[in-house]
N, C-alpha and C positions, 0 to 999 in steps of 0.2 A: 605595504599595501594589504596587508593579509589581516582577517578578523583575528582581534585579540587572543582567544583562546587558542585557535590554529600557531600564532606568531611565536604564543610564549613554550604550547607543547613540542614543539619544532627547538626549541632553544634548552628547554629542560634537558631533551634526546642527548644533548652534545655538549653541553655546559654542565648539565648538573643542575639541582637547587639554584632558585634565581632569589640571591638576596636583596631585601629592600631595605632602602628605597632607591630605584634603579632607573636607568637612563637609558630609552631605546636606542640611540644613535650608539653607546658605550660597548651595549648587546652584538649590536651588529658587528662593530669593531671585530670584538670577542670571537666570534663565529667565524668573520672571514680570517682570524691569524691560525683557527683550528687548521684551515688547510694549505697554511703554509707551513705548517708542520711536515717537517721529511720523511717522517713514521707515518703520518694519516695520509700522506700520499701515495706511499707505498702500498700501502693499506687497503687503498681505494681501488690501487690496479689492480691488486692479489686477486680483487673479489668481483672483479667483470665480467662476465661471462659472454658467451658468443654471442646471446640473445641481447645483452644490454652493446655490445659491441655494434651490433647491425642499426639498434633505435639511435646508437650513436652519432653513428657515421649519416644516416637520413637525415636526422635532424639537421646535420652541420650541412648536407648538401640541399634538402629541402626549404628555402625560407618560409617562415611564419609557417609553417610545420601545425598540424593540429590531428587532434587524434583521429577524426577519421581519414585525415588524409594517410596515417600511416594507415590504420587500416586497411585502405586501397591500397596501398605500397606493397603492405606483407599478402595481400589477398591470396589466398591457396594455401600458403606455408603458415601461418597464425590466425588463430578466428580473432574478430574481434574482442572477447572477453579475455585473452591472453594477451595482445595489445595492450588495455586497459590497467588491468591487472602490472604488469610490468613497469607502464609508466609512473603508476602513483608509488611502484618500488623504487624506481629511480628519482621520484621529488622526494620521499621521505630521503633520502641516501643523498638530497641534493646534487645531485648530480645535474639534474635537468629543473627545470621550475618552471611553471605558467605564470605567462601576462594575463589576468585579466583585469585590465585596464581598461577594457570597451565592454561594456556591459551587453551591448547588441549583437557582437560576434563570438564565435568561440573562441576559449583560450587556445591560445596560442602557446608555443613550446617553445624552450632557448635551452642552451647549451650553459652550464652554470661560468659566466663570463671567469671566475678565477681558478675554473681549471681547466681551462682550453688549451694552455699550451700544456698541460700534462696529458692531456687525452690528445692531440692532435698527431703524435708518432704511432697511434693505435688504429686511426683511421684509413682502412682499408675500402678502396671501391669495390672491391673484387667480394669480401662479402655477401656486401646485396647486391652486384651482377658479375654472376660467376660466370667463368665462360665453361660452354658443354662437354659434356666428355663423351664420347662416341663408344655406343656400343653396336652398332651398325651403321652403315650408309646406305643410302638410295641413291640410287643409278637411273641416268636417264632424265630428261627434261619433263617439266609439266609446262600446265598450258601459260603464257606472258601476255599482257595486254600488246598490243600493237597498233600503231595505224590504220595495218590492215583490219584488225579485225574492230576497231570502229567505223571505218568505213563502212563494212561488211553490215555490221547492224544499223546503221543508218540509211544502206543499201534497203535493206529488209523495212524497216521502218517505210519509206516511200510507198515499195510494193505494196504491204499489208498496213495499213495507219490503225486499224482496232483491232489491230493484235492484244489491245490492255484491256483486261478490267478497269472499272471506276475508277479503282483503289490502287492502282499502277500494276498488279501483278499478273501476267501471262494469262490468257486462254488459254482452255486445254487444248484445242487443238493447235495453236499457233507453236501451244510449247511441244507438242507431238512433231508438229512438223523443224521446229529448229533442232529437233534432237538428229533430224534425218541431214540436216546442212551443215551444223558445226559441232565440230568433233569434239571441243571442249564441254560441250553439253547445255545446258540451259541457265544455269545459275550466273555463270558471268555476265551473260547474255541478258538476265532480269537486272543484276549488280548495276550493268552500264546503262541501260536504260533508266533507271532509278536514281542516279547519278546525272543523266544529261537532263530529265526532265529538272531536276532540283538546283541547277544550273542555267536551265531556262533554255538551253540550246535546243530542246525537242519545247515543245509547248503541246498544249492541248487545244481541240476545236470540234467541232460538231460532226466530223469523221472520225475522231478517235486521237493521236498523236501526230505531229508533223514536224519535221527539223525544220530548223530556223537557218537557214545557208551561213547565211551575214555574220551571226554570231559564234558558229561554229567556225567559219575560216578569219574570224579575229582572236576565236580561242587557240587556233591549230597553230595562231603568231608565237606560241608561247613555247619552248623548248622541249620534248617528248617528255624530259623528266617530270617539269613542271604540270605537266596537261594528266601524267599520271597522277600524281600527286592531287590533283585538285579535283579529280575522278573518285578518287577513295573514300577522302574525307566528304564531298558532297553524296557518296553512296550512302554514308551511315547517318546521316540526319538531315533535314531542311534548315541550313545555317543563315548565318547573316553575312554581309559581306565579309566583315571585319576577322570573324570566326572562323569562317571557310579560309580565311588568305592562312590564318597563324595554324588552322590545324593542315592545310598543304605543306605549311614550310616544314611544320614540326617529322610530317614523316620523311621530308629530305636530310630534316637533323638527324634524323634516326636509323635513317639509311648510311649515312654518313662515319656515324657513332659504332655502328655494330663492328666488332671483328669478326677477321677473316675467317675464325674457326667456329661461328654463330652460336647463338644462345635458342635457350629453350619459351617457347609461349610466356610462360610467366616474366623473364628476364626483360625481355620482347615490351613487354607493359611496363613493365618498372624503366627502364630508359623513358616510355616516354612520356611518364609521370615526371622524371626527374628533368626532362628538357622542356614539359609543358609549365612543371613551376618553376622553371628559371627564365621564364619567359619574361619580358620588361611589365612590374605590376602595374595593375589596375591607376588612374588618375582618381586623385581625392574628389572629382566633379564629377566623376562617374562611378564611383563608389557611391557617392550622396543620394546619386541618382536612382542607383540599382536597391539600394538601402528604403527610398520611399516607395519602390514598387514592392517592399515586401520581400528584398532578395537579399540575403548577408552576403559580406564578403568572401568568405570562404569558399563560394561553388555550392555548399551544400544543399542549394535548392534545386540545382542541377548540374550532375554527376557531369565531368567531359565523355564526350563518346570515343574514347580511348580505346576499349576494349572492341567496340562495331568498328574502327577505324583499323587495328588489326587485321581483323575480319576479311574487311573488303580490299584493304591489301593483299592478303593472302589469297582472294580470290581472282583479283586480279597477276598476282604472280610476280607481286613486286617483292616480298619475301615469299621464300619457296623452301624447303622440306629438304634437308640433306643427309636429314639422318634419322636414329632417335637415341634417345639415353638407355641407359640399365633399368630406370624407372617407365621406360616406353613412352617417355615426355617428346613430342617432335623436336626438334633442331633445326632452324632456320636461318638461312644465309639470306647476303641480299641478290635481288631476283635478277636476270637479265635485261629488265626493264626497268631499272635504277645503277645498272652497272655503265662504265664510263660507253657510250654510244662510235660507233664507225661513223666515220662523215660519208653523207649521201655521194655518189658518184652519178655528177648529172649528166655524164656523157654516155653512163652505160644506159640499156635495153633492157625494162624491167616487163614487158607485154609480151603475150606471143595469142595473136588470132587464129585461129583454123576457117576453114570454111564453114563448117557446121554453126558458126558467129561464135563459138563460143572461146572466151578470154580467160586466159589464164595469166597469173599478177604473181612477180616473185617479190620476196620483201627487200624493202630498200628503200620504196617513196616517202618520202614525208605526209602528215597528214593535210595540209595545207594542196598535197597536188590531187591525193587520191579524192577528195571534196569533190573537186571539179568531174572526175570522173563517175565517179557515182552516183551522179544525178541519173545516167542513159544505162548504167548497168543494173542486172538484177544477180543476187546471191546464190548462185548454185549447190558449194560445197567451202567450206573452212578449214584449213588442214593445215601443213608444213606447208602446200603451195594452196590458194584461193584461188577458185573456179567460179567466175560469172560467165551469163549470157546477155547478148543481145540481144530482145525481140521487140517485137512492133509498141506493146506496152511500154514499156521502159524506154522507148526512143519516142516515143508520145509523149510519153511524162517529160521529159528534158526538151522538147518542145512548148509543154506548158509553163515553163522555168523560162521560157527566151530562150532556147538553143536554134540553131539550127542547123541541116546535113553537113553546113561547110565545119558550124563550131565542132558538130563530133569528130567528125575526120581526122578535123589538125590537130585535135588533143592526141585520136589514137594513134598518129602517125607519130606524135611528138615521141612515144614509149613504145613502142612498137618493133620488137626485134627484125621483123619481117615483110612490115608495112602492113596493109590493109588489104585483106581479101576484094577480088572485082566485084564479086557477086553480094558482100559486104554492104560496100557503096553506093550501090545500085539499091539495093532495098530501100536504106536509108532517104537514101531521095526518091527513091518513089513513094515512103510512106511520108516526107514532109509535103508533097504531092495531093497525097489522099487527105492530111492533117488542115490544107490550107484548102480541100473543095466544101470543108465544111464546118462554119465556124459557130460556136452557140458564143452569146455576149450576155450580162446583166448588169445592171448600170443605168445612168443616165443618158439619154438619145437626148440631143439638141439636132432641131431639123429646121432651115434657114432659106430664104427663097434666095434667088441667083446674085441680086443685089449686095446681100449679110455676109455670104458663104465667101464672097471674094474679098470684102472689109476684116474678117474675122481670122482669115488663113495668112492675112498683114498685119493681123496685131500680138505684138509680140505678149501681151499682158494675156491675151485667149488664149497661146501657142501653146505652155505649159498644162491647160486645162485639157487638152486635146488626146487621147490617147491613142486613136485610130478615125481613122475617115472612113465610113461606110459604103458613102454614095456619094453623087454631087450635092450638097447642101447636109449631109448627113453627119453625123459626128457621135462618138461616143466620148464619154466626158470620163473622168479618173477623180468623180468626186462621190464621195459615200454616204453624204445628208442631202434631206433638204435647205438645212442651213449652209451649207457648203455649196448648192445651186442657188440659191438666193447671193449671196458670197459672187460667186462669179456672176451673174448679170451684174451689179452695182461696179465690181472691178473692171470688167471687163469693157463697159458702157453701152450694155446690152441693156437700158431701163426698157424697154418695148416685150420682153419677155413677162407672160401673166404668169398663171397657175401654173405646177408642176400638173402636166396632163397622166393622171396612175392608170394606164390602161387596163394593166392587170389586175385592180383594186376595184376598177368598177365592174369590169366584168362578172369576179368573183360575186359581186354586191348585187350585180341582175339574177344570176346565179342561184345566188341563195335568196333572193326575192322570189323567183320562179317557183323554188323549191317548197318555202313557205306556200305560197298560193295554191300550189298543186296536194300539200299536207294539208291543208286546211279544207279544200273541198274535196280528201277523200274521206277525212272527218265527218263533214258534215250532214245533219240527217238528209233521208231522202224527201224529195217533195212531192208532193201530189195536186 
């Protein structure tokens, strides 16, 4: 496949003078019996070096291998013009050779098929991921993602909802004050926010941020490993579904993969190059596909976020810091939050209340129970043990969720080393007391004379439309258009309902009529 002049000065190299008139299939012959010579294979290994040893052994583990991907492989240890450089040493020396048989994508790199099994007692994994050699250790835990401290920020999220800039990143103040509550400091704290919103589990509304419950406790269904995992990789980009699953798995392969005596940053990447492309390839239908948007096969239109995935691992504390090298390269193990998990003990006492209301949380919950609870808590402190409070706020807000003084109770009683303060209880219901003497509604009012009110409280096709009864004949409705109040008169066999009556629309409308009239004759000249 190779232009004629390349084909024949390749063959001169090792052949010698090419006598004519000559037969390419003959040449080839020729070439391949050069290295079934026992002398040029000898020959071959004499002259390998460690550097051609490392492009070796990649290639053979990375498929369809291409030069920038070793680039990214070697990234730190080899610039790319030493990459390059080295590969076209090793096509001329045949040892390695490109496909370029797709004229769209880059070449591609192979292994010269007839000397694989001579080089394959050469191929060393340990090369390209050495394991570290300690010239100190670190002592002592950092910070781990938890339950708890999702909770804790989800917690915080209710209380404060525009705690975010635009652009997702903290307020100064919101980030002054979470430096004063949790101990690991603000960056995790921006990491998992960044993460649930790109997950969709927080969303955004015309207050600032707000967790999504429902999604959240279908997500907390999923194993603590898995929920970390899928935290990291949604921290470091806005994925697709498809994207997000394979780079969640990839950091459980790679959590998996690391030994027990951990590697350094660079290593840390290269695993999970080497696991991201042994991933099952791309489908020819969706290569075509990606192909007419303008994207080659390769990735090279877009890098994987590998190295941000790192990152947010490490800030999350699923690889963690054990040491460093002679070169002061960190050494990472895997973290306490990918190491094998204690099964929850649902019998034990994870609560302890004081009378002050203030709740103290030892770890152990799952996230799936602390959800429930962190609806009526607010976040005091983060630490080895998590300090919430009760107050009138936050047992408000779990009232605006559907809570009520019985639902707090039985939840704290459920975890509760010591049961529930009297003076606790008593609040609680006096403020669901105070919550119920004073209700605001917006919405749709349907209002019925004595006749409707009692046909309509009998029909089961109205009953779901219903969300609360105000009065006698009074209703508040659970629909959010006027196509939707249109919708239920027809359903419902309410044809006798006219216009939707906008009281506040017209009011506004006299309003600004008033307003006009009174601007206009303080305009106007004076008369005489």
């Amino acid at each position: 496949m190779l232009p004629d002049s390349r084909f024949f000065d390749m063959l001169r190299a090792y052949l010698g003078k090419i006598k004519t008139p000559y037969n390419k299939q003959n040449l080839i012959e020729q070439l391949s019996s050069f290295f079934c010579r026992e002398q040029n294979r000898k020959n071959l290994l004499t002259l390998l070096d460690d550097f051609d040893e490392k492009i070796i052994a990649t290639l053979i583990l990375i498929p369809e291998a291409t030069q920038k991907k070793l680039s990214d492989f070697f990234s730190g240890e080899y610039v790319p013009s030493e990459i390059a450089a080295r590969i076209s040493n090793l096509t001329d020396r045949l040892i390695i050779y490109k496909d370029e048989s797709d004229k769209d994508c880059s070449e591609r790199l192979y292994i010269n098929p007839l000397l694989e099994d001579l080089l394959a007692p050469r191929i060393d994994i340990a090369r390209i991921i050495p394991e570290a050699q300690y010239a100190s250790r670190t002592e002592g835990g950092s910070f781990s993602i938890s339950p708890e401290f999702i909770a804790s920020v989800v917690c915080y999220i209710a209380e404060r909802p525009d705690l975010c800039k635009a652009d997702g990143d903290l307020k100064k103040i919101d980030a002054a004050r979470l430096k004063t509550v949790f101990a690991c400091g603000t960056v995790p704290v921006q990491t998992l926010i960044t993460a649930l919103l790109n997950l969709s589990l927080v969303k955004r509304n015309e207050n600032g941020i707000s967790a999504d419950y429902a999604r959240l406790l279908s997500f907390a269904e999923f194993p603590p490993k898995k929920q970390y995992a899928y935290l990291a990789a949604a921290a470091s980009a806005s994925l697709d579904r498809e994207r997000l699953r394979s780079y969640a798995e990839l950091v459980l392969d790679l959590a998996a993969s690391l030994p027990d005596s951990g590697v350094t940053k660079r290593t840390l990447l290269r695993c999970m190059l080497l696991l991201g492309s042994s991933e099952r390839a791309q489908s020819r239908f969706r290569a075509l596909i990606d192909r007419s948007h303008g994207k080659s096969d390769d990735g090279s239109d877009e890098r994987p976020p590998f190295e941000r995935i790192i990152d947010t691992a490490e800030t999350f504390g699923l690889f963690s810091v054990a040491g460093k090298t002679k070169e002061d390269d960190a050494i990472y193990r895997v973290g306490k939050a990918l190491s094998d998990e204690e099964k929850t003990n649902t019998s034990a006492r994870f609560v302890s209340i004081n009378s002050g209301f203030t709740v103290r949380l030892l770890p152990g919950l799952p996230l799936k129970t602390l959800l429930p609870l962190s609806i009526f808590l607010r976040v005091v402190n983060f630490d080895t043990t998590v300090e919430f409070e009760i107050d009138k706020a936050s047992v408000i807000r779990a009232f605006d969720f559907g809570y009520t003084a019985e639902t707090i109770c039985s939840l704290l009683e459920k975890y509760a080393s010591h049961g529930i303060p009297q003076n606790l209880r008593v609040s609680i219901e006096d403020w669901q007391q105070l919550y119920s003497s004073a209700i605001l509604y917006t919405g749709y009012v349907l209002k019925l004379d004595e006749k409707n009110s009692k046909l309509i409280e009998k029909n089961p096709k109205a009953a779901r439309f219903i969300q609360t009864k105000l009065g006698e004949g009074i209703y508040l409705l659970n629909i959010r258009s006027d196509e939707d109040a249109a919708a239920f008169g027809k359903e419902t066999g309410f044809d006798c309902i006219g216009k939707i009556n906008n009281l506040g629309a017209e009011q506004r409308t006299i309003e600004s009529s008033a307003r006009t009239k009174s601007d206009t004759a303080d305009r106007a000249p004076p008369s005489f």
